[in-house]
C-alpha positions in Angstrom: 8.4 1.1 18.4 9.9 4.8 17.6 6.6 6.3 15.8 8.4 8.3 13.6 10.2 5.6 12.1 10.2 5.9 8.3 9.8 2.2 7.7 9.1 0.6 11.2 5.0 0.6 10.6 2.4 -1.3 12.7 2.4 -3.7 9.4 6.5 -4.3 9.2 7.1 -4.7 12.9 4.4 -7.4 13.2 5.7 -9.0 10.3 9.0 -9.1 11.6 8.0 -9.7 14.9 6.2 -13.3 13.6 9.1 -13.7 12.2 11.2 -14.0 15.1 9.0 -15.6 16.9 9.2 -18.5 14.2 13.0 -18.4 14.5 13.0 -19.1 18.3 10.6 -22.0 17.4 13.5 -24.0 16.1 16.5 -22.3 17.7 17.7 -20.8 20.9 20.5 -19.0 18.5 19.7 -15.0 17.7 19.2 -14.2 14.0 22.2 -14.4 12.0 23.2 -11.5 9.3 21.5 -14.0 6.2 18.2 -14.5 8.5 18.0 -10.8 9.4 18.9 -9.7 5.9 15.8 -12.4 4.6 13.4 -11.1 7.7 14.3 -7.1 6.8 13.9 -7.7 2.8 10.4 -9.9 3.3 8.7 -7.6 6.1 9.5 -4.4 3.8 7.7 -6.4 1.2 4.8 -7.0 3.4 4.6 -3.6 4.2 4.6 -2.1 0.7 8.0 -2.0 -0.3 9.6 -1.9 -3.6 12.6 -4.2 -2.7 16.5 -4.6 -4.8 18.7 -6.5 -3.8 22.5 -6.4 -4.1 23.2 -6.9 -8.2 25.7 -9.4 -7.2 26.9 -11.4 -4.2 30.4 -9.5 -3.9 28.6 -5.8 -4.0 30.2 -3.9 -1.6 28.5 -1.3 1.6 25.2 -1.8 0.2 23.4 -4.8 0.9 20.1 -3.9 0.0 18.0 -1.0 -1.5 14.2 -0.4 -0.5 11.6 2.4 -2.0 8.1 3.1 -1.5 5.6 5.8 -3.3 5.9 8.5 -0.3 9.5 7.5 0.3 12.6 8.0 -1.8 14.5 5.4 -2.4 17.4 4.3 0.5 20.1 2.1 0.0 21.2 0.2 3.4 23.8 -1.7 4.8 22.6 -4.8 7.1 24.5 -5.5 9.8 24.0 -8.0 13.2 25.5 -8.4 16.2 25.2 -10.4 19.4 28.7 -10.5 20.6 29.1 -11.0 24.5 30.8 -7.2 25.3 28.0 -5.4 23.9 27.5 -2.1 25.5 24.1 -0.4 25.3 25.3 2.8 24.9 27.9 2.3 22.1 27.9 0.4 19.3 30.3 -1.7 18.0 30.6 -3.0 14.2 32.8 -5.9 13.9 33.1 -5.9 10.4 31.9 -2.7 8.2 33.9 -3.7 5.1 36.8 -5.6 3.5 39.5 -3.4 2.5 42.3 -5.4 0.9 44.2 -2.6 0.3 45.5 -2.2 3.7 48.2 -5.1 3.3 49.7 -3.1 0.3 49.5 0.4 0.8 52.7 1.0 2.9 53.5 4.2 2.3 51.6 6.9 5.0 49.4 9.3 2.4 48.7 6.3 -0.1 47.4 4.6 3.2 45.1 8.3 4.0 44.2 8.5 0.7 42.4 4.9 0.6 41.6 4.9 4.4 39.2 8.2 2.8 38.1 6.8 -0.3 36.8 3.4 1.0 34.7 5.7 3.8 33.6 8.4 1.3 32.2 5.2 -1.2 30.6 3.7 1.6 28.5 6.9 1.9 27.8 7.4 -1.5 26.8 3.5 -2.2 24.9 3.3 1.9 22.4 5.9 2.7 22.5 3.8 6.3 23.4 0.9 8.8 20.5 -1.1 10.0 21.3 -3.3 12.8 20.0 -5.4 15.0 21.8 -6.1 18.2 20.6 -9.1 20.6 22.0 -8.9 24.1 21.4 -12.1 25.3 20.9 -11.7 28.5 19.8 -14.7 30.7 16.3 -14.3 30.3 14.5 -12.5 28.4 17.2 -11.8 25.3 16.5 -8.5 24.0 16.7 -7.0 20.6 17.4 -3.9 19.2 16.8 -2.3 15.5 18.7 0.7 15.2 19.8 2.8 12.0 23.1 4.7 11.8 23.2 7.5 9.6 26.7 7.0 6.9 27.4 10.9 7.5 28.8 10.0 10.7 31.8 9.0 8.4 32.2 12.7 7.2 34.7 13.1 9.9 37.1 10.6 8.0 37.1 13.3 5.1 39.3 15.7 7.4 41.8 12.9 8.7 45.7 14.0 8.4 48.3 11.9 6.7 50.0 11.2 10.4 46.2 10.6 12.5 45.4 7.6 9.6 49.0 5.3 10.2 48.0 4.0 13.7 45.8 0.7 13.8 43.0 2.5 15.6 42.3 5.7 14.9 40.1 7.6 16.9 38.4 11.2 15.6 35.9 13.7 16.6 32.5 13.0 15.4 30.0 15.9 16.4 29.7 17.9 19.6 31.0 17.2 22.2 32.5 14.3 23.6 31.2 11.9 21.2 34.0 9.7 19.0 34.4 7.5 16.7 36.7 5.1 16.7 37.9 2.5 13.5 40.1 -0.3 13.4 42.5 -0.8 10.7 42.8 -4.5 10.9 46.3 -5.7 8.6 45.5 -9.1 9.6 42.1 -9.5 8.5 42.2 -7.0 5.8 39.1 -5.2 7.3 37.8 -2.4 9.0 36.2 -2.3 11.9 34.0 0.7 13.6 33.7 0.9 17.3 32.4 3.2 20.2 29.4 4.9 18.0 27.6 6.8 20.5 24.0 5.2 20.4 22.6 9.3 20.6 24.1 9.4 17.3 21.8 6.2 16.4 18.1 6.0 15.7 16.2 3.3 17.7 13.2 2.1 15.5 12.0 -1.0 17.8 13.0 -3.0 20.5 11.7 -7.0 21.6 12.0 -8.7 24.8 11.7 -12.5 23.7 10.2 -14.0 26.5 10.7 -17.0 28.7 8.6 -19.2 26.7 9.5 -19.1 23.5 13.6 -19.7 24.6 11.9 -23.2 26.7 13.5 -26.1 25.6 9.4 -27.7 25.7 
């Protein structure tokens, strides 16, 4: 557990903890996005936490808003992934957000202009990404809590009309040689975020779920 965690206290991460422990009881599966969305919400309760959730099932970036009495209120977007190709170093977000528009915005600064307004909303409704990756390694399967800061997407803000036609665009985000990479998928009418350096991430806990608890006994 990262120590200076702002909500990953001895009280959350054991409540969390029990509750994975309870999931593996009945399934070999990791967490899906609705059980770690139920696990984050009720351990933030159990820890003190003034919990909202979405006003309505089709609220977009934000999926979940938590506030304590030494703690401003932060609004957070849940995300999971356990997708074969993980990479410890980089994360990968399969899905960030719908964006319809894509399909109909055919001309090349309509398609800038959206491509920046869906990224600068996403900051202004998401203080965060919460995450939890499973690597499901033979044995044990590990999982990760990490927290990606929305002002990584302030690069998007400086994209040029030519940079935002391709299907993956790829742009400078910090010092360095870190990048971040989206995908403008036409298909699925989504956008997808990939290679985020995991120095640009916060770790707040990590579990190795052991060899007993994944027994078929």
């Amino acid at each position: 557990v990262d120590r200076e965690s702002w909500f990953a206290t001895e009280r959350w991460v054991s409540d969390f903890t029990a509750r994975i422990k309870a999931h593996y009881a009945f399934s070999s599966e990791p967490l899906s996005r609705e059980q770690f969305e139920t696990a984050f919400s009720a351990s933030c309760e159990a820890d003190g936490w003034s919990v909202t959730p979405p006003s309505s099932m089709t609220q977009r970036f934000s999926d979940v808003a938590v506030e304590k009495r030494d703690v401003s209120r932060k609004s957070i977007s849940l995300k999971t992934s356990s997708a074969k190709g993980m990479r410890v170093q980089s994360v990968h977000i399969s899905k960030l957000c719908e964006a319809a528009w894509i399909q109909d915005a055919r001309v090349n600064r309509v398609r800038r202009d959206r491509l920046v307004e869906t990224f600068q909303n996403f900051r202004s409704s998401a203080d965060s990404i919460i995450m939890l990756r499973c690597f499901k390694y033979k044995n044990p399967v590990y999982y990760e809590l990490i927290e990606i800061p929305s002002d990584i997407f302030s690069c998007v803000d400086d994209i040029s009309v030519g940079d935002a036609q391709p299907g993956t665009v790829k742009l400078p985000s910090g010092d360095g040689d870190h990048y971040l990479t989206i995908g403008i998928d036409r298909s699925d009418a989504k956008i997808t975020i990939r290679s985020v350096d995991i120095s640009k991430c916060t770790i707040h806990a990590k579990w190795w779920i052991s060899d007993q608890l994944l027994s078929d006994d």
